[in-house]
C-alpha positions in Angstrom: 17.5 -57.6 -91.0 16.2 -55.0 -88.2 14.4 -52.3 -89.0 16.3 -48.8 -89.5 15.7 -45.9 -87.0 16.1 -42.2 -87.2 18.9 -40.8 -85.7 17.6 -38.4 -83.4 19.9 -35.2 -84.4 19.7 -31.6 -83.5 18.5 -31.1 -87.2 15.5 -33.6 -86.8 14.5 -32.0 -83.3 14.4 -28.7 -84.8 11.4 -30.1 -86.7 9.7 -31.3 -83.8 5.9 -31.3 -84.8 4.0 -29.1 -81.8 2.8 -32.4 -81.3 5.7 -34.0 -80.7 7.0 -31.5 -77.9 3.8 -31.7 -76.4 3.9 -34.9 -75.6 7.9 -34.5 -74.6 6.9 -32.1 -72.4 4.8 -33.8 -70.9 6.7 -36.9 -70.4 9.4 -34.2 -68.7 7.1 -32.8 -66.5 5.9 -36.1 -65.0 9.7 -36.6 -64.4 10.1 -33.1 -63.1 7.2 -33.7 -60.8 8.5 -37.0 -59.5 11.8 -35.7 -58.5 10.4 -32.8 -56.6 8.3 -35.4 -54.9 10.9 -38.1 -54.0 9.1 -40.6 -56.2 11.8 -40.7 -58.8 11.5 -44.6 -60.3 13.8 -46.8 -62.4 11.9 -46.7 -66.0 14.8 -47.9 -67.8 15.5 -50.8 -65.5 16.7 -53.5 -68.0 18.2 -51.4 -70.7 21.9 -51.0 -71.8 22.3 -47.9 -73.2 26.1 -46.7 -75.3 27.6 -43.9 -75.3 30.3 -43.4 -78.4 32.2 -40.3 -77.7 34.9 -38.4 -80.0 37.0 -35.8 -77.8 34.3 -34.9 -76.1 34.2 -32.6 -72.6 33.8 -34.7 -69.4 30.1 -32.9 -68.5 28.3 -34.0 -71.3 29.1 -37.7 -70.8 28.7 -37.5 -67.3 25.1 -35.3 -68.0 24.1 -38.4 -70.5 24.9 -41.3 -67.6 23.5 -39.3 -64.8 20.2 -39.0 -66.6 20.3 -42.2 -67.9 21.9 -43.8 -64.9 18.8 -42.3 -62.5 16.3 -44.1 -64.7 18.0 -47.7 -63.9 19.9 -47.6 -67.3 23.4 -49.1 -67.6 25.4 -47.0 -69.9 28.7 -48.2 -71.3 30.9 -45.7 -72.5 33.5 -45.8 -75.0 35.6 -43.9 -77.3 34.7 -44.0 -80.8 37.5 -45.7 -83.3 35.2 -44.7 -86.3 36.5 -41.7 -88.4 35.0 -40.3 -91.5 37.9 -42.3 -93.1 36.4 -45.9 -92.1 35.3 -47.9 -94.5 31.5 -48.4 -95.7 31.7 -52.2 -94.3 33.6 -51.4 -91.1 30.9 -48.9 -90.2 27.9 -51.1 -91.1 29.7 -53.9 -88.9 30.2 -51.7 -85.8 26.6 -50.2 -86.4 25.4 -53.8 -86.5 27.5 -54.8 -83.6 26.1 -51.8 -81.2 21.9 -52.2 -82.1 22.8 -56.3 -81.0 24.3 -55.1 -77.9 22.3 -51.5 -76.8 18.8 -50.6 -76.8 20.2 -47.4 -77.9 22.9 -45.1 -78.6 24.0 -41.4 -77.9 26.6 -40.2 -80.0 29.3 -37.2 -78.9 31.5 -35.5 -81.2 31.4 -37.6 -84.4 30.5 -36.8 -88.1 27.2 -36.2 -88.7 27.2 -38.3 -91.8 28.6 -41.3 -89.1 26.7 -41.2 -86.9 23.6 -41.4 -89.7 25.5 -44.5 -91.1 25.6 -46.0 -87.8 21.5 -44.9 -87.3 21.1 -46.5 -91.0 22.4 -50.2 -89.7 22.3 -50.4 -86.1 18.5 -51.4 -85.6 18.2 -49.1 -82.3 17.5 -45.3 -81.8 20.6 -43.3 -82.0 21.1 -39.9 -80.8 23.4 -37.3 -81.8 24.1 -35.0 -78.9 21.1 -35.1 -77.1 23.1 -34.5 -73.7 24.9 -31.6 -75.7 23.6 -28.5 -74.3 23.6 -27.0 -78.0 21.5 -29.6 -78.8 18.2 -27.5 -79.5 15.6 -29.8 -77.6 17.5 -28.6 -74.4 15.6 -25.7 -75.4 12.4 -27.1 -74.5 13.8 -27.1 -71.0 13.0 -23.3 -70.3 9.3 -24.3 -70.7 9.3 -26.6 -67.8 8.5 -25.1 -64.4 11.0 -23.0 -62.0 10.1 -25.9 -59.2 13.4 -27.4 -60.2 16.9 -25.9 -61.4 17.3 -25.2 -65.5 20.6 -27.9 -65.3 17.6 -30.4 -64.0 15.2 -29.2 -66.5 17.7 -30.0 -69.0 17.9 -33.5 -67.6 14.2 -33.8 -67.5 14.2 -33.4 -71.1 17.1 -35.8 -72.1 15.4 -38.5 -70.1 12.0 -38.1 -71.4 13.7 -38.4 -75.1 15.1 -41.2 -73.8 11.8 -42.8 -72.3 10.0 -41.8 -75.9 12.3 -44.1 -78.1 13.2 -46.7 -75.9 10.6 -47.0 -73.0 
């Protein structure tokens, strides 16, 4: 059986250790610093990445593949068929099913207790929201430099979250 990860929710960033957004920061400023130079390279190259969405507005699924997508990533996108209402076994089969076919998942719009049944039995990191721009790491965005615009910022810090649980 694979190991269990943490789903990565707004609840768990909140608790961020100062060293953990440190070294986030970090990670985002490299990035921030790389774009700004031109020297912007594929560190994801390789890795499928999903994106299981529940009604969820166009610009957060399209801010989750851009940042994604500029790191070499291939993000699938699909609409979630999971409902509070599914069964125990037809959620452990899907989770199953999507840590055997994505180094990691974002989810958009679904339960919170889903989407940590899916983090429970899917093997892979799996994040709730983290393109969301109530998701409170986006936060962390306002302490990167003005060299770059805050919707980039943002960005800087989706992908370095990205880079620290899959790269």
């Amino acid at each position: 059986m694979p190991p269990t990860h943490t789903v990565r929710s707004p609840e768990a960033d909140l608790k961020l250790s100062p060293l953990n957004a440190a070294s986030l920061l970090a990670r985002a400023r490299i990035l921030q610093q790389a774009c700004v130079d031109g020297t912007t390279r594929p560190l994801l190259r390789g890795k499928n990445l999903g994106l299981v969405y529940e009604a969820q507005p166009a610009e957060s699924l399209a801010f989750f593949r851009r940042a994604a997508e500029e790191l070499g990533a291939h993000v699938a996108v699909m609409r979630s068929s999971l409902s509070a209402a599914s069964t125990p076994q037809e959620v452990q089969h899907t989770a199953r099913m999507l840590g055997r076919l994505y180094d990691a998942i974002e989810c958009q719009g679904l339960d919170p207790a889903l989407v940590r049944c899916i983090g429970q039995h899917a093997g892979i990191p799996v994040f709730e929201g983290a393109a969301m721009k109530t998701h409170p790491a986006s936060q962390l965005a306002e302490l990167l430099s003005d060299a770059t615009l805050p919707a980039d910022n943002r960005r800087f810090i989706l992908q370095a979250m990205l880079l620290e649980a899959i790269g």
